[in-house]
SEDOLO-664690 format. One line per field, with one value per residue (C-alpha): residue in three letters; z, y, x; residue number from 1. Coordinates in nm, 3 decimals, always signed. Layout:
N
type = (ala;...);
z = (Z;...);
y = (Y;...);
x = (X;...);
seq = (NUM;...);
//
This chain:
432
type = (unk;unk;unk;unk;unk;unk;unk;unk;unk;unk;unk;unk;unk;unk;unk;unk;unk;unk;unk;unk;unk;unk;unk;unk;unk;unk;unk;unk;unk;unk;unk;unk;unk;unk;unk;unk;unk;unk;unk;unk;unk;unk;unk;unk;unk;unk;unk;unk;unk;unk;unk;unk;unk;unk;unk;unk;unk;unk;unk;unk;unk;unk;unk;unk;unk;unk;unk;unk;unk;unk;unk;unk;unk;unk;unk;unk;unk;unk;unk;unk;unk;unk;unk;unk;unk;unk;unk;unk;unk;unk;unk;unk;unk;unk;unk;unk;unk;unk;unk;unk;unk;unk;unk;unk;unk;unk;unk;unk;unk;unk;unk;unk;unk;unk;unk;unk;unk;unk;unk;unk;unk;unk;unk;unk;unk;unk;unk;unk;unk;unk;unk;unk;unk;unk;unk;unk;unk;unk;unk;unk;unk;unk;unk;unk;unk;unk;unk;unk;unk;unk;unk;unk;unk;unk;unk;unk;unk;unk;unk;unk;unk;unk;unk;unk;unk;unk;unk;unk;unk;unk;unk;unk;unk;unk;unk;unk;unk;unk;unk;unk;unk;unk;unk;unk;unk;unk;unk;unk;unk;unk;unk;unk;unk;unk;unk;unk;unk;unk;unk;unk;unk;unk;unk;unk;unk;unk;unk;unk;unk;unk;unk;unk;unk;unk;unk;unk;unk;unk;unk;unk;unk;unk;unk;unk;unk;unk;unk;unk;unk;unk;unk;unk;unk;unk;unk;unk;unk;unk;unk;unk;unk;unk;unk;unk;unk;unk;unk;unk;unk;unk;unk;unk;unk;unk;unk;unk;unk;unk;unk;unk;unk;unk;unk;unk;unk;unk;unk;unk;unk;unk;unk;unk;unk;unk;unk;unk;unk;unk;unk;unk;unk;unk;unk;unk;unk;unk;unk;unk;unk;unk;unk;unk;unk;unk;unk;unk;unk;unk;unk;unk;unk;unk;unk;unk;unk;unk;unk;unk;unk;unk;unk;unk;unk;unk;unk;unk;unk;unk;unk;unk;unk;unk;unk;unk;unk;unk;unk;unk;unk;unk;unk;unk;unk;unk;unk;unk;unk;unk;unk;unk;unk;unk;unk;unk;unk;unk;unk;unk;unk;unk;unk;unk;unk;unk;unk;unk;unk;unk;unk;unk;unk;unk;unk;unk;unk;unk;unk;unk;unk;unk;unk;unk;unk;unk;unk;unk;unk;unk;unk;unk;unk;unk;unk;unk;unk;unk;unk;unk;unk;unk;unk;unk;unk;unk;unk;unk;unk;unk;unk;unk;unk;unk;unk;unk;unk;unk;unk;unk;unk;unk;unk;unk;unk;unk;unk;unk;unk;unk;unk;unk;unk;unk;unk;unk;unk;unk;unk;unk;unk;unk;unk;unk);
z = (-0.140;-0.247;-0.116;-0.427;-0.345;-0.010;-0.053;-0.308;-0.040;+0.191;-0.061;-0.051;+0.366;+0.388;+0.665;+0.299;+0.104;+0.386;+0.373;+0.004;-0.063;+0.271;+0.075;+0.228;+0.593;+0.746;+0.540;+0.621;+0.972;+1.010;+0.869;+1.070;+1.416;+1.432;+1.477;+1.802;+1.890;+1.840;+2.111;+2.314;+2.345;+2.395;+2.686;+2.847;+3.031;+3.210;+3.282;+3.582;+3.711;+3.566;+3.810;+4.089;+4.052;+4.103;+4.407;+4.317;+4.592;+4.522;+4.625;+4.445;+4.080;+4.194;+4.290;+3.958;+3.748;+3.969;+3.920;+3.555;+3.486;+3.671;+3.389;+3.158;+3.162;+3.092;+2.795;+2.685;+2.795;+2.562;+2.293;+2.090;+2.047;+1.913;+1.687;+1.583;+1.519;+1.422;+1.242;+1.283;+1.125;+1.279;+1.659;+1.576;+1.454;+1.816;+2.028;+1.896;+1.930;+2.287;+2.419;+2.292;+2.168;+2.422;+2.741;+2.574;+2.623;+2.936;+3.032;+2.934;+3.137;+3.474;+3.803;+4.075;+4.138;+3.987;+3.661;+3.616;+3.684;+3.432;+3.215;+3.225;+3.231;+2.890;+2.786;+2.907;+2.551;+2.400;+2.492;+2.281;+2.019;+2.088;+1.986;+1.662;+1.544;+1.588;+1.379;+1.093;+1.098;+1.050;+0.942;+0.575;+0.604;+0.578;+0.908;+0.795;+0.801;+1.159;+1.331;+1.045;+1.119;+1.459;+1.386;+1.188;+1.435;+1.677;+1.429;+1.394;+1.734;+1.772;+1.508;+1.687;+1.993;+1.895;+1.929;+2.253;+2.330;+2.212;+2.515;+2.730;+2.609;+2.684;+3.011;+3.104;+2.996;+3.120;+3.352;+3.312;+3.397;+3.071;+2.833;+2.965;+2.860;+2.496;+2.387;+2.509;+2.282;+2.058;+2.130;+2.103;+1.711;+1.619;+1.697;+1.535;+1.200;+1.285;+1.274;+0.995;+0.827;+0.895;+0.740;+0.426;+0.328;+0.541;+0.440;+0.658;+0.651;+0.476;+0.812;+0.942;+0.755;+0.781;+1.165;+1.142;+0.859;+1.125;+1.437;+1.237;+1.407;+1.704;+2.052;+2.271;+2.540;+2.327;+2.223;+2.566;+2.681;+2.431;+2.601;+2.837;+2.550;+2.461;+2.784;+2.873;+2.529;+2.633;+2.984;+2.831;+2.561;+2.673;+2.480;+2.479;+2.848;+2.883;+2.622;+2.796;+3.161;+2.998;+2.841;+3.184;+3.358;+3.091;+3.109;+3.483;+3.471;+3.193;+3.421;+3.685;+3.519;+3.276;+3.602;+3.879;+3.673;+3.659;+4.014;+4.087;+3.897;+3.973;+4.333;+4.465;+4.176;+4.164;+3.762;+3.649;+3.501;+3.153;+3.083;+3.093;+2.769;+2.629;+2.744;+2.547;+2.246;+2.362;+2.416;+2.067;+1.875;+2.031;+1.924;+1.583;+1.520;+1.645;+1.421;+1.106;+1.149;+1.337;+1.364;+1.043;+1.066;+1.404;+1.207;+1.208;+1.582;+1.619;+1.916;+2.274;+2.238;+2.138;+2.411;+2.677;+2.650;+2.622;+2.982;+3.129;+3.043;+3.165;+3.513;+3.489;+3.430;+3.732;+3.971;+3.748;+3.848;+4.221;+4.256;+4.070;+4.310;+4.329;+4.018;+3.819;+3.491;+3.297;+3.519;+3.351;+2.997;+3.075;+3.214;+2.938;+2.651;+2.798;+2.857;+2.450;+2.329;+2.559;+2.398;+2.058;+2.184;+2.324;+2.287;+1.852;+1.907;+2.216;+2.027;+1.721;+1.882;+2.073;+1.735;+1.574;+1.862;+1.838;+1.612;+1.339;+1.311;+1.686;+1.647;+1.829;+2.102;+2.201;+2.178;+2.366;+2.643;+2.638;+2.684;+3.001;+3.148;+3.111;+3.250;+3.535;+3.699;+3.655;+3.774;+4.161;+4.069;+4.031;+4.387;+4.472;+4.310;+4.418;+4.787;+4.746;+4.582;+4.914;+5.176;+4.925;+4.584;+4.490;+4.599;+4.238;+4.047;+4.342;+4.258;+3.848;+3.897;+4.082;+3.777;+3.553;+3.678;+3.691;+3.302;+3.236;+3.368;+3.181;+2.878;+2.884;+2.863;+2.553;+2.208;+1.859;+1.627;+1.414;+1.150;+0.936;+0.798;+0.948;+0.878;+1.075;+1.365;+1.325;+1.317;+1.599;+1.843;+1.748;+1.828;+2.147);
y = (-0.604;-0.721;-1.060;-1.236;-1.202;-1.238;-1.598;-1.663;-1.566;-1.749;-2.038;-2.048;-2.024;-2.273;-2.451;-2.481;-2.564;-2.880;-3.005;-3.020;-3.215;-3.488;-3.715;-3.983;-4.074;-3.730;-3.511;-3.762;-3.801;-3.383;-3.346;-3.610;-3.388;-3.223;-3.535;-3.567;-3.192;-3.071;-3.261;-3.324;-2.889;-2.869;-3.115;-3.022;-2.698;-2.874;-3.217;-3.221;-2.977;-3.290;-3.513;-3.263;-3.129;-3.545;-3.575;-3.643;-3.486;-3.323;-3.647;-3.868;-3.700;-3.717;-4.038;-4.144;-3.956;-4.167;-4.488;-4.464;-4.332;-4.670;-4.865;-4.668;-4.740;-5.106;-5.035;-4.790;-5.051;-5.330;-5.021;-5.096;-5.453;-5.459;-5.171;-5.372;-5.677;-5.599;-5.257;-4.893;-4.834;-5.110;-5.031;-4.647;-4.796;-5.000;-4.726;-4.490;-4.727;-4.851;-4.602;-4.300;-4.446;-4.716;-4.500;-4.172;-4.388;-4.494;-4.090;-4.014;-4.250;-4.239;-4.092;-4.230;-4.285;-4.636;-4.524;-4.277;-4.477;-4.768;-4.461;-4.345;-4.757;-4.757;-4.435;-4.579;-4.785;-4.447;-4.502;-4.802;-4.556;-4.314;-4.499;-4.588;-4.287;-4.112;-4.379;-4.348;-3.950;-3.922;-4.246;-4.231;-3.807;-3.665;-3.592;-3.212;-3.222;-3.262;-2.907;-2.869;-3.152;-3.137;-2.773;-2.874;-3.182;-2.841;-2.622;-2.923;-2.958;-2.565;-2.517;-2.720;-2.500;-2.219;-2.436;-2.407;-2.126;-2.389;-2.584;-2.261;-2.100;-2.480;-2.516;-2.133;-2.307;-2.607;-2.662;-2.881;-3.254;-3.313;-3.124;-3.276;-3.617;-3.532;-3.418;-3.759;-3.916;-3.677;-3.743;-4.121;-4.084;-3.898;-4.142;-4.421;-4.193;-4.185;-4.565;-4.570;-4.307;-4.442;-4.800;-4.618;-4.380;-4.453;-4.682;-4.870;-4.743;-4.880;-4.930;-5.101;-5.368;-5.425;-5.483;-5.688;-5.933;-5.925;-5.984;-6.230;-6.535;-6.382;-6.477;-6.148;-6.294;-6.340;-5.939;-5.873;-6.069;-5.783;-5.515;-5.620;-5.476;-5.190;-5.032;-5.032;-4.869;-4.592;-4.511;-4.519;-4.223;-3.903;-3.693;-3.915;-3.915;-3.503;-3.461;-3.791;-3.578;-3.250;-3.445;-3.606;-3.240;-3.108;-3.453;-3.365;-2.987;-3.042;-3.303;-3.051;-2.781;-2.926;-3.094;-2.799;-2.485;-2.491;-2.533;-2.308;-1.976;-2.072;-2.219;-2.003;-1.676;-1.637;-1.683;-1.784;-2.109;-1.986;-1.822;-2.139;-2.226;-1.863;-1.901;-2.219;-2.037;-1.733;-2.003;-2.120;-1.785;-1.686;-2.040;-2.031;-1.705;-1.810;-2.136;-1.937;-1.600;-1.664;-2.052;-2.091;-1.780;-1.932;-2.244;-2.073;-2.089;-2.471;-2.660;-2.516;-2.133;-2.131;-2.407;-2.265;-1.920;-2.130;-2.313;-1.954;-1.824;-2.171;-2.079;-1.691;-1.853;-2.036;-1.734;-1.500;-1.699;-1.803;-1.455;-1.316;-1.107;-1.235;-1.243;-1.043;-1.196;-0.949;-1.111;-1.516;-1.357;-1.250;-1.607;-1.743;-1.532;-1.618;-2.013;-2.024;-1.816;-2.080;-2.412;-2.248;-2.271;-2.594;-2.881;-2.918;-2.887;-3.164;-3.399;-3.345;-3.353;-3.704;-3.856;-3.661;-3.886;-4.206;-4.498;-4.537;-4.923;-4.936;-4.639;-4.844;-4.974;-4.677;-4.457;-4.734;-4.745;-4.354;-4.291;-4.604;-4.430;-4.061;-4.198;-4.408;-4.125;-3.876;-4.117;-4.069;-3.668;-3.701;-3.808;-3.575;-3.271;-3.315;-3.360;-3.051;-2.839;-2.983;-2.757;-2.472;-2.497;-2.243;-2.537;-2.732;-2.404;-2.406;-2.734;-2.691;-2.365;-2.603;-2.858;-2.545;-2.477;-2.821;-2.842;-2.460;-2.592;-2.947;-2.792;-2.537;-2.875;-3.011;-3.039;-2.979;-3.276;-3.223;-3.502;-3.503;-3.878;-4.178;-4.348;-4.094;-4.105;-4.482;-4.443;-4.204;-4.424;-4.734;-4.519;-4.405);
x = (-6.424;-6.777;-6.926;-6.813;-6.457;-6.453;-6.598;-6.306;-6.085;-6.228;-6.235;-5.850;-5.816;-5.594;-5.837;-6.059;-5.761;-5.691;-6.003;-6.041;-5.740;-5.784;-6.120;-6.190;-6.215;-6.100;-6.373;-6.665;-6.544;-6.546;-6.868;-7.000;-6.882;-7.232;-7.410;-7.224;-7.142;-7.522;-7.663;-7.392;-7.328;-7.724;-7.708;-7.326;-7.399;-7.710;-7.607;-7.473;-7.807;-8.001;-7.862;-7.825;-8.222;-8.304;-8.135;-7.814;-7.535;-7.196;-7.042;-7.271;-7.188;-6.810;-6.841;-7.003;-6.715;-6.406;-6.600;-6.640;-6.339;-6.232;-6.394;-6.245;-5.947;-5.989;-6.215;-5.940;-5.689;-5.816;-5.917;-5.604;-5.672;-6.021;-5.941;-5.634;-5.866;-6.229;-6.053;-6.058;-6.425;-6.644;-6.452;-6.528;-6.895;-6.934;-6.810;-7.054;-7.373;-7.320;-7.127;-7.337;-7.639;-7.731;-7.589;-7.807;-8.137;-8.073;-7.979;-8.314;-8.459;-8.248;-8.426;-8.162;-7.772;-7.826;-7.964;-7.686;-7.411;-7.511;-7.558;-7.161;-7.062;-7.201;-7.039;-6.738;-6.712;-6.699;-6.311;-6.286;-6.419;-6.164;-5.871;-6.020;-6.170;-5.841;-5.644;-5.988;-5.895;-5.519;-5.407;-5.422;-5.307;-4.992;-4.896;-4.774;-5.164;-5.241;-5.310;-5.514;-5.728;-5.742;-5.837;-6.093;-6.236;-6.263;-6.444;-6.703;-6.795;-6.763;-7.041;-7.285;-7.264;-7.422;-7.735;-7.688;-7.939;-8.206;-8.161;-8.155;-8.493;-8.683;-8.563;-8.639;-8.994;-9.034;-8.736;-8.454;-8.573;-8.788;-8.609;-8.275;-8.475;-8.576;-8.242;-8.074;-8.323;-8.252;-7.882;-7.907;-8.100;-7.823;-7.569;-7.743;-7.751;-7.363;-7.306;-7.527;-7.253;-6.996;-7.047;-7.141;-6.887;-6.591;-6.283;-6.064;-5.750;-5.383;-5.213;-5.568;-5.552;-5.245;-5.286;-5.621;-5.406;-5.119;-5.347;-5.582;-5.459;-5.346;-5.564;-5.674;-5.493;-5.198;-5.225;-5.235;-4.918;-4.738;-4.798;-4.500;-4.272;-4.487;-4.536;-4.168;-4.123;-4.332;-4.237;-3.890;-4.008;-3.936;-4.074;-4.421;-4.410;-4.366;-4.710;-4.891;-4.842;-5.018;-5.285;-5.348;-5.325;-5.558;-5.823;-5.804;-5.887;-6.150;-6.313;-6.342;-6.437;-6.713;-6.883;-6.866;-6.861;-7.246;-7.279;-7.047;-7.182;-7.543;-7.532;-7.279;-7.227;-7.632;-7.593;-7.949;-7.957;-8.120;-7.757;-7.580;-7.615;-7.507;-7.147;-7.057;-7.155;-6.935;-6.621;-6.708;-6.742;-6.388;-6.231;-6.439;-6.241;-5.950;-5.889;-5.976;-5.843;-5.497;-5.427;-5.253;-5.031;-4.906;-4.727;-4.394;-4.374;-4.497;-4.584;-4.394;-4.484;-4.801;-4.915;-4.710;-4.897;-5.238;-5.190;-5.028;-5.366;-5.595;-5.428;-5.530;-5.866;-5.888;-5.776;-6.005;-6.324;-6.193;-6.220;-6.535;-6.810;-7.129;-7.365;-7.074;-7.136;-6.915;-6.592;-6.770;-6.751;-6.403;-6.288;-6.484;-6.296;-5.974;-6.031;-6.118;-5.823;-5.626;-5.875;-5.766;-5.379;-5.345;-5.564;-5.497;-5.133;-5.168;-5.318;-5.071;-4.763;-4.871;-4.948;-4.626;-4.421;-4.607;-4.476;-4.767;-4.724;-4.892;-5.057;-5.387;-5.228;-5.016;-5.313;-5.528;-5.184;-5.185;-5.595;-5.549;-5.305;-5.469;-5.761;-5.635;-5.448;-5.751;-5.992;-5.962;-6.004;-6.403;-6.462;-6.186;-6.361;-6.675;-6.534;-6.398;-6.664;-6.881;-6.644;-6.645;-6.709;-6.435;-6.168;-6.229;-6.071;-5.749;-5.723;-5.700;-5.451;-5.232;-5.175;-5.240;-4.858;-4.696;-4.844;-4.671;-4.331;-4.334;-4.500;-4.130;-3.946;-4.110;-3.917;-4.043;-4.059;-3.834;-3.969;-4.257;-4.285;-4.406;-4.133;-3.900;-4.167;-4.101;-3.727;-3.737;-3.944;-3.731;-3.439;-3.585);
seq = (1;2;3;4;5;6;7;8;9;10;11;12;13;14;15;16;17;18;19;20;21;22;23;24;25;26;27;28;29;30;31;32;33;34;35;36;37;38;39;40;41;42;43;44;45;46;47;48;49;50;51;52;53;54;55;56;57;58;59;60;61;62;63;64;65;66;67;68;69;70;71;72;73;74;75;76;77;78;79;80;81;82;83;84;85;86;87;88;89;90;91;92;93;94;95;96;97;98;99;100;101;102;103;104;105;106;107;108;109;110;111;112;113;114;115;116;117;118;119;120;121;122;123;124;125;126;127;128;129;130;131;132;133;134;135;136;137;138;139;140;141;142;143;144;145;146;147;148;149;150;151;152;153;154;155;156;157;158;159;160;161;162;163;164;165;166;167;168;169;170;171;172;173;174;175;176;177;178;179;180;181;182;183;184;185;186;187;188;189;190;191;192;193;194;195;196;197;198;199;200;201;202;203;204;205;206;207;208;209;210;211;212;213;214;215;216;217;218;219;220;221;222;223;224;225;226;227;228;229;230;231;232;233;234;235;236;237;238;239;240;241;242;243;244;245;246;247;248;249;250;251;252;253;254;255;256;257;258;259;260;261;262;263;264;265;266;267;268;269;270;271;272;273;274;275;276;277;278;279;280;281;282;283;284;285;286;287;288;289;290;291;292;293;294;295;296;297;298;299;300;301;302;303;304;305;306;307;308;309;310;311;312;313;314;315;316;317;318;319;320;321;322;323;324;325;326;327;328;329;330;331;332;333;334;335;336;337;338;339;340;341;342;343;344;345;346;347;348;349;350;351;352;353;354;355;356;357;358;359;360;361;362;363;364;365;366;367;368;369;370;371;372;373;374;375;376;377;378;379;380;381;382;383;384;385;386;387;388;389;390;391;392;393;394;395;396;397;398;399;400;401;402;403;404;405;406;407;408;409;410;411;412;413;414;415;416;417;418;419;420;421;422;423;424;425;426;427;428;429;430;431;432);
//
């Protein structure tokens, strides 16, 4: 097969084939991913050695993660709200400028504990961003769509990691402090070109302005006083409940993980530093792979099997690197293979089957309810972490095996949706 056919082929992946026929908000919003995954994968692997070579102690950076995870949960709380009144695209447009932009800028400039934790407050708007850049992407797609998107919002920020090695070959020149610093400049220009983006080519969406015309005369205050019938409505939702208890499990273990695995292989493995950025682009290569080669032949099998084998493998991640010899980097690139293959499983089928079971008529405010609660029980898990990675820092990786397992046995308990409409996800929740 010469290169001429293999693009055709390619041409009609059905990843290719998705994204052609979703215009609109979901394309711009995927091509947009770079702008955020670039910097943000250049700057990941060495943020928490940023704070940590200025001083900053184990308990400090945990410390820092509990408290604004504190804030973020009212942000996230009153998310649903603002999205439902100022609209999906200018909440997704004031999320990304003060919780990105403004918080990058004052990364660059922080020295102390102070400085860093105003930098994370900011940040913490980025959760008033998440609940309306989720109902920009899907709400205006048919929901038979969703795996594919979410596959797709993946691929985006998957892409931009293989720029990761940029970040790596700097700092093996001029250590990690100033280049850290550049790239959140670099981070917060990007994000401006974002909001800049956004208000050009994005729409708000049918069911958007529906809610701002419904919620035009309403009072905050007023909104607020209605989630005393909403909450109820999900607590009472079983099937919302089981998926909201593994996206908590997962928010926790990713917390952990993204904060003390650099610590861990360097301070305690004897992993240089300059290889940090090399196995982000290994995680992405395996997921990149993944998405395109196998994800779409797995659509026979749905939601249960596929995530069920993702989290068994998450857990034989954490044993795998609780038990790796000193500077064995061949046993990282194993754990590292295996956590992607599991990414790959899980986390577009998570957030497709919590949107699949959600009522699209408060899409906002259930996603708002559902990112406040996720983030309310993980929030006393920074300090937590960091406590423990202070006795031993192998305890953070006992700790994610543990709710590795209590995810494996709910995840066995989940259903299928069985619908494919809004209108049946509508019927269903009213039913529920």
């Amino acid at each position: 097969m010469n290169i001429t056919q293999k693009l055709k082929v390619l041409w009609k992946h059905p990843l290719i084939e998705l994204l052609k026929n979703n215009k609109g908000n979901p394309r711009t919003l995927i091509f947009m991913e770079p702008l955020w995954g670039i910097p943000y994968n250049l700057i990941a692997p060495f943020a928490t050695l940023y704070m940590y070579t200025q001083g900053i102690t184990d308990v400090q950076i945990g410390l820092i993660l509990s408290v604004s995870m504190v804030v973020q949960v009212l942000f996230s709380f009153f998310g649903g709200i603002i999205t439902d009144k100022l609209g999906r695209k200018f909440t997704t447009m004031m999320g990304d400028f003060f919780g990105w932009s403004v918080a990058c800028l004052i990364w660059a400039v922080s020295d102390n504990f102070w400085f860093f934790l105003t930098a994370v407050l900011f940040n913490s708007f980025e959760q008033i961003n998440q609940t309306a850049w989720y109902c920009l992407l899907i709400e205006d797609a048919d929901s038979k769509d969703l795996i594919g998107i979410y596959t797709w919002v993946n691929i985006g920020g998957l892409i931009a990691i293989f720029f990761a090695p940029i970040s790596g070959l700097l700092i093996n020149s001029f250590t990690v402090v100033p280049v850290v610093r550049v790239l959140y400049f670099v981070f917060a220009l990007n994000m401006l070109i974002k909001v800049i983006v956004t208000f050009r080519y994005c729409e708000e969406t049918r069911q958007g302005k529906i809610r701002m015309a419904e919620t035009k005369d309403n009072s905050v205050l007023k909104m607020l006083f209605e989630y005393k019938d909403l909450i109820p409505k999900v607590l009472m939702n079983k099937d919302i409940m089981k998926v909201l208890t593994v996206s908590v499990i997962l928010h926790i273990a990713n917390l952990v993980s993204t904060s003390f695995f650099s610590l861990y292989v360097t301070q305690r493995l004897g992993i240089e530093n300059r290889y940090l950025a090399f196995f982000p682009i290994l995680n992405a290569a395996v997921m990149l792979i993944f998405m395109i080669g196998i994800q779409h032949r797995l659509e026979s099998v749905k939601f249960r099997i596929p995530m069920w084998i993702g989290l068994v493998l998450y857990a034989a991640c954490s044993i795998l690197l609780i038990l790796t010899p000193t500077r064995s980097i061949g046993f990282i690139i194993i754990y590292v293979f295996v956590g992607a293959v599991a990414s790959a499983l899980v986390m577009p089928r998570k957030d497709a089957l919590l949107q699949l079971n959600i009522n699209p008529g408060e899409r906002a405010r259930i996603n708002a309810l559902i990112m406040s609660f996720t983030i309310a029980f993980a929030s006393p898990f920074g300090y937590l972490a960091g406590w423990l990675s202070s006795i031993d820092r192998r305890l953070p990786f006992v700790f994610t095996f543990s709710i590795y397992i209590i995810a494996i046995i709910i995840v066995g308990r989940i259903r299928d949706p069985e619908f494919s409409g809004d209108n049946e996800a509508a019927d269903d929740w009213n039913k529920g």
